[in-house]
MIDREN-540132 format. One record per atom (N, C-alpha, C): residue in three letters; chain; x, y, z. Coordinates in steps of 0.02 Angstrom, whole numbers, plus 50000, padded with zeros to 5 digits. Atoms other than C-alpha are relative to their C-alpha. Layout:
BEGIN
REC    aa   ch      c1      c2      c3
REC   ala    A       X       Y       Z
...
***
This chain:
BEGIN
REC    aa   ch      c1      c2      c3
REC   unk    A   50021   49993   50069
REC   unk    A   57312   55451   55511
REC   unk    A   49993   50074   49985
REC   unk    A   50000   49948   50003
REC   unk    A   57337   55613   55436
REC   unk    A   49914   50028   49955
REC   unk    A   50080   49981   50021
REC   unk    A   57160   55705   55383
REC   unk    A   50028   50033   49920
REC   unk    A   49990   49961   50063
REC   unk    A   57177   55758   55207
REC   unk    A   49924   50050   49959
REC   unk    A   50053   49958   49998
REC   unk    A   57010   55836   55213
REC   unk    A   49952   49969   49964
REC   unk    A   50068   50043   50046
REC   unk    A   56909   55708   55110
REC   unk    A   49974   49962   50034
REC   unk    A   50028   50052   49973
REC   unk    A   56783   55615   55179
REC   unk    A   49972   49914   49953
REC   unk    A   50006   50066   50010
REC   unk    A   56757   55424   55168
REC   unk    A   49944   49969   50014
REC   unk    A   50076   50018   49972
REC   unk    A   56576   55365   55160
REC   unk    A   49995   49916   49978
REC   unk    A   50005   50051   50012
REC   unk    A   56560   55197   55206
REC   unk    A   49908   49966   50025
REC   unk    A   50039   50038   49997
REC   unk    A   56404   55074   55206
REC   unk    A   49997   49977   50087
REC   unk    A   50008   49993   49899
REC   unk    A   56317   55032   55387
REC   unk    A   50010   49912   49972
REC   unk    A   49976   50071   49998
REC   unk    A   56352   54850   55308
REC   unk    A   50055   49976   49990
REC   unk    A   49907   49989   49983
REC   unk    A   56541   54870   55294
REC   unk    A   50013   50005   50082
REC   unk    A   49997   49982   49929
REC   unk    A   56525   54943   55480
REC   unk    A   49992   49915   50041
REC   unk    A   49997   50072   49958
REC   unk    A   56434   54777   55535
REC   unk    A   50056   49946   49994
REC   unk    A   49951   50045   50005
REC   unk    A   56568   54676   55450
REC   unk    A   50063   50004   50049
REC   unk    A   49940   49980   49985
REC   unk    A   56715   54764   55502
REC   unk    A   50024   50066   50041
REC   unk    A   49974   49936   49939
REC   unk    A   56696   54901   55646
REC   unk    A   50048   49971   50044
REC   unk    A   49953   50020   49971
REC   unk    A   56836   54908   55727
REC   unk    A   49983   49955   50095
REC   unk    A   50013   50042   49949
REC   unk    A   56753   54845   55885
REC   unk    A   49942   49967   50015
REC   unk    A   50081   50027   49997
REC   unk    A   56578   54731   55945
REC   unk    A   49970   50059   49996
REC   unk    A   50036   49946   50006
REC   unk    A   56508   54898   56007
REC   unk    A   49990   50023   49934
REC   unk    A   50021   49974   50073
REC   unk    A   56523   54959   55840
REC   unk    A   49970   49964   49961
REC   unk    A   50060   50041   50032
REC   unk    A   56439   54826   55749
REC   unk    A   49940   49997   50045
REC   unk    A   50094   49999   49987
REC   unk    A   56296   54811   55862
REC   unk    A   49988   50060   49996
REC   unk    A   50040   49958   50011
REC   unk    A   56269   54976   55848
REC   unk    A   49983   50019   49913
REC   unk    A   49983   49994   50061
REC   unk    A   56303   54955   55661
REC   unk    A   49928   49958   49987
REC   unk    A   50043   50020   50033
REC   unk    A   56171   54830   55662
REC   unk    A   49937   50024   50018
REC   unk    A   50054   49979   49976
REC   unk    A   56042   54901   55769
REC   unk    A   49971   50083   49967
REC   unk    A   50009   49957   50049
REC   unk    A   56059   55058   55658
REC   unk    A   49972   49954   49934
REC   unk    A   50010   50023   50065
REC   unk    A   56013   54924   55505
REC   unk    A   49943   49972   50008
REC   unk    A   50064   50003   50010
REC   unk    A   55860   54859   55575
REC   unk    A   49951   50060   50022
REC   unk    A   50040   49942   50013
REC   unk    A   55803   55029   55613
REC   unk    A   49969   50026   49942
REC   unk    A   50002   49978   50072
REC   unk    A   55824   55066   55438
REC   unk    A   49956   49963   49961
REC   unk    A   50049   50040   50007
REC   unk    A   55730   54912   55386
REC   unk    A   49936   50014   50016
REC   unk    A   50048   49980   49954
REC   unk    A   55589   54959   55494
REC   unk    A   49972   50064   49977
REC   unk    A   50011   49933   50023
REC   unk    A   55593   55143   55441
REC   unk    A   49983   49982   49934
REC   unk    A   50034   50001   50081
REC   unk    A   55566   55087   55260
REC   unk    A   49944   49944   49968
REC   unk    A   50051   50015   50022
REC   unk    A   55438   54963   55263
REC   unk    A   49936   50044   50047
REC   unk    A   50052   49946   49963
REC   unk    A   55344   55090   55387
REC   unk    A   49988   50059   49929
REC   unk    A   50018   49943   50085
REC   unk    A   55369   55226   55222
REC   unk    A   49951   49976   49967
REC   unk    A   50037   50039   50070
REC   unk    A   55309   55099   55110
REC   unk    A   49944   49993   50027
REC   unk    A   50038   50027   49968
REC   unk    A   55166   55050   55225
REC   unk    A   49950   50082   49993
REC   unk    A   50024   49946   49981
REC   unk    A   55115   55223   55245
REC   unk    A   49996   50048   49921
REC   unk    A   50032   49972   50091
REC   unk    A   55141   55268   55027
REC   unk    A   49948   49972   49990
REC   unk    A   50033   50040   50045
REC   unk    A   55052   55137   54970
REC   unk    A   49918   49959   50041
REC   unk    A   50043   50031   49982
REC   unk    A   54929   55082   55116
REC   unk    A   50009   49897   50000
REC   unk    A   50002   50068   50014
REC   unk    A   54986   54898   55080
REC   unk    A   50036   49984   50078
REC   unk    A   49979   50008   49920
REC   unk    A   55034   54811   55254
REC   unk    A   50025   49932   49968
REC   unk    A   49992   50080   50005
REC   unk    A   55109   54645   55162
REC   unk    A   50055   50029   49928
REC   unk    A   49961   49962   50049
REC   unk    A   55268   54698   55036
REC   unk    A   50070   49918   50008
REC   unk    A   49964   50064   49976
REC   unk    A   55332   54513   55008
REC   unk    A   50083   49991   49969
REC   unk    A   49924   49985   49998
REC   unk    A   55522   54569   54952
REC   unk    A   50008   50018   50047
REC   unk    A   49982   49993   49936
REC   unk    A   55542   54644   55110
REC   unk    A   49976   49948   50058
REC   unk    A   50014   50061   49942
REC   unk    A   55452   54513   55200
REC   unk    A   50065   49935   50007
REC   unk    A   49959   50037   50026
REC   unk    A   55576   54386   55113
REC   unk    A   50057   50026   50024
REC   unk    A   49929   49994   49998
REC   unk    A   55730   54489   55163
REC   unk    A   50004   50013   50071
REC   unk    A   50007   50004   49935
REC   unk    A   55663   54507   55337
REC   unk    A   50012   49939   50025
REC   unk    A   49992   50054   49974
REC   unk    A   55651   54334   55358
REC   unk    A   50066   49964   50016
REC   unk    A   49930   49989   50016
REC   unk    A   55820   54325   55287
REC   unk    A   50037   49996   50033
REC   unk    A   49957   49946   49953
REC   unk    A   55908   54426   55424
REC   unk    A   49979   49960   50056
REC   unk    A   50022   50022   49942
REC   unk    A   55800   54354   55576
REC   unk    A   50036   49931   49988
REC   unk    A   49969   50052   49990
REC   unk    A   55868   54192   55527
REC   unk    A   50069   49984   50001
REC   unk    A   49937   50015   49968
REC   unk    A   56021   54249   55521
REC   unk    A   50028   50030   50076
REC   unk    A   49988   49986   49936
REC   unk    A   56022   54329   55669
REC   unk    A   49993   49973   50030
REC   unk    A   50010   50027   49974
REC   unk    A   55957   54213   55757
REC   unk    A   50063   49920   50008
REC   unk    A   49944   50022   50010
REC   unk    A   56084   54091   55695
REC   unk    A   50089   50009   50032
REC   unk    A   49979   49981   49971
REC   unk    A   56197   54199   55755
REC   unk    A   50019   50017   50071
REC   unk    A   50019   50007   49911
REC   unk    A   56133   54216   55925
REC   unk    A   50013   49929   50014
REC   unk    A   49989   50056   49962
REC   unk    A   56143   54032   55968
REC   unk    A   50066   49971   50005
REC   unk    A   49924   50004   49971
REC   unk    A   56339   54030   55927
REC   unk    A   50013   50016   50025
REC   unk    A   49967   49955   49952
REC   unk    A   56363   54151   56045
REC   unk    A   49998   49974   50073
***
């Protein structure tokens, strides 16, 4: 692929879909619940609130699909 000097900024949820290899998605995803983690820790730490039930809801979300995930494997 020739470099034409522009860069291509893609989403770490494009990555999980479609890195070119497993390694790259798990690290695609283990970069995404970092990120998760890192921002209800922010929020936890603006606002003093320890209970932020959109993120609770999209946590649950994810664990079930991960988990889902895990048992096809």
């Amino acid at each position: 692929m020739k470099n034409s000097g522009s860069r291509k900024n893609t989403t770490i949820g494009w990555i999980r879909e479609n890195g070119e290899t497993i390694e790259d998605r798990e690290y695609a995803d283990q970069k995404y619940f970092e990120l998760i983690l890192n921002l209800w820790i922010s929020y936890v730490n603006y606002s003093g609130d320890t209970y932020f039930p959109a993120l609770q809801e999209e946590l649950y979300l994810d664990f079930e699909k991960y988990e889902a995930e895990e048992k096809t494997r």
